[in-house]
Every structure is written in C-alpha cells, then in structure tokens.
C-alpha positions in Angstrom: 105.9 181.9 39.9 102.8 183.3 40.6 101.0 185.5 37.7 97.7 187.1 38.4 95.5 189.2 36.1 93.1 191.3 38.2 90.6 191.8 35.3 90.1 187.4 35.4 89.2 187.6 39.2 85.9 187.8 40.1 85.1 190.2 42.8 83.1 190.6 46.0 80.2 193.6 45.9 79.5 194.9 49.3 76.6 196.4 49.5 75.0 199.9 50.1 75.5 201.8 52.3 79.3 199.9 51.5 79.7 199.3 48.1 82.8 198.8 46.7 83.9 195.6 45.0 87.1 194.0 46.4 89.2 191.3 44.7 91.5 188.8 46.4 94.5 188.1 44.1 96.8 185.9 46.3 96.0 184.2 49.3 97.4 181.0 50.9 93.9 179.6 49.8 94.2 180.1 46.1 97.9 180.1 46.2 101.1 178.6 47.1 101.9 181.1 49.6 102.2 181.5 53.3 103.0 184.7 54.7 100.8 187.5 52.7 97.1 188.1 51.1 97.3 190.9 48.1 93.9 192.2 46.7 92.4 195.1 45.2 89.3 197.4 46.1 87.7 199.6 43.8 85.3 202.3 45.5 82.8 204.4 43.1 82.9 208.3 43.8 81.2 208.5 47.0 80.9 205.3 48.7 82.9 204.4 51.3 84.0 201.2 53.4 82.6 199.5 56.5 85.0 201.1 59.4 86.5 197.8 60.9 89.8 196.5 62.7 91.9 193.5 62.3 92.3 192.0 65.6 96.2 190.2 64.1 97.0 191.9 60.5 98.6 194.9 59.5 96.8 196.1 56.4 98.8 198.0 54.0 97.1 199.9 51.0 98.8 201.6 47.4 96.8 204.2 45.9 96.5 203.0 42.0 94.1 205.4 40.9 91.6 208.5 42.2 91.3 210.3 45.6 90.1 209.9 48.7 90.4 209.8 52.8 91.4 207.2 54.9 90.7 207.0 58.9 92.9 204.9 61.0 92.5 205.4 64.9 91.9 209.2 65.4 94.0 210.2 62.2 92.5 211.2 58.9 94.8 211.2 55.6 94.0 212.4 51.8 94.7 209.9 49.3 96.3 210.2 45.9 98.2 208.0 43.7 101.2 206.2 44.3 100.8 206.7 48.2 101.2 203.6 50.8 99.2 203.5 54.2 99.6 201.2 57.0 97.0 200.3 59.3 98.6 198.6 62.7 96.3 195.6 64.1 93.4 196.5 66.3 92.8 200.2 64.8 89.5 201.1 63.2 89.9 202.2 60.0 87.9 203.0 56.4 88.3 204.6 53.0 86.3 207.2 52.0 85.9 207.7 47.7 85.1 211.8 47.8 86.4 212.3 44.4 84.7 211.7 41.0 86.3 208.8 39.8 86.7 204.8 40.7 89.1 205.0 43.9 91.5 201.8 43.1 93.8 200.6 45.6 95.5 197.4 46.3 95.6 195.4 49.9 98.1 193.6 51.6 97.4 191.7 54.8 100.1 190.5 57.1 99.8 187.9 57.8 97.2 186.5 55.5 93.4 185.6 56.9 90.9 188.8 56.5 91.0 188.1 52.4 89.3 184.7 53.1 85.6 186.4 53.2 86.2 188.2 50.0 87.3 185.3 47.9 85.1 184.1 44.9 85.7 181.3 43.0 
C-alpha cells in the first residue's frame, strides 16, 4: 500500500507571474509505481499557470476546492468542485484562479514523467 498525506509533502513555488505551489504525491521516483504521477496544485485568487503542453502525457485534473478556468487548445471551461478535465498530449493548456479563494486541484499524468521537475525532497 501506498498512503500519502499531502500536508507532509513539501511543495514546489513557481514564481510570479506563475505562482502556485504544486505537490508531487506519487511518482515512480518516490514510489513503487509504474504507470501514473498524482499531485496537487494550489493557485491563490488570481494567479494562474504557465500555458504549456505535454509532448506524451495526458494530464487529468479534479477540482477539490474554489473556481476557476481552464484552456486546453482553443476551448475554455469554468471550474468548480468535484469536476474532472482531461488534457490530450500535445495541447496547450493552463488554469486560471479568478475566484477569491485557494483554487486546489489534483494531477494525474499518464504516463508518469512531467511530475519529476516538481518533486522536493
């Protein structure tokens, strides 16, 4: 079994004009698993993330807590909790926090490899 506590990991802060702090909670580099990264991001009311793609992963996100937008490609979605949103490899894509509280969502990359720059020990 696998049992992680987000408040024990210790998180990466991006910096402005990107701040958010994102938290890698199981990877095939602190874990003994092979076929999926899981993290959390946490973006203060009006920050937003780099817009980026993944040339291999699908990244998949769940809306804990707060609102926002998301851009994938050319479409633009509202977030709210308890949603799910896929981004397909190769699409540019980025979360915008345009509410007034913490927007927290967990990440899933399949397969694993994008979390590797966010992990600190």
């Amino acid at each position: 079994m696998i049992a992680v506590k987000a408040r024990d990991v210790k998180g990466y802060v991006a910096q402005e004009p990107y701040r958010r702090t994102l938290k890698c909670l199981i990877s095939p580099r602190l874990q003994d698993v092979r076929h999926v990264a899981v993290g959390m991001v946490l973006l203060p009311p009006g920050s937003r993330s780099t817009p980026h793609p993944h040339r291999a992963e699908e990244e998949t996100w769940y809306v804990v807590s707060g609102t926002g937008r998301i851009t994938i490609g050319e479409e633009t979605a509202a977030l709210e909790p308890d949603m799910l949103v896929v981004a397909p490899p190769g699409e540019t894509h980025f979360i915008v926090n345009d509410g007034n509280e913490t927007l927290k969502m967990l990440w899933i990359f399949t397969p694993p490899g994008p979390e590797a720059e966010h992990i600190r020990e």
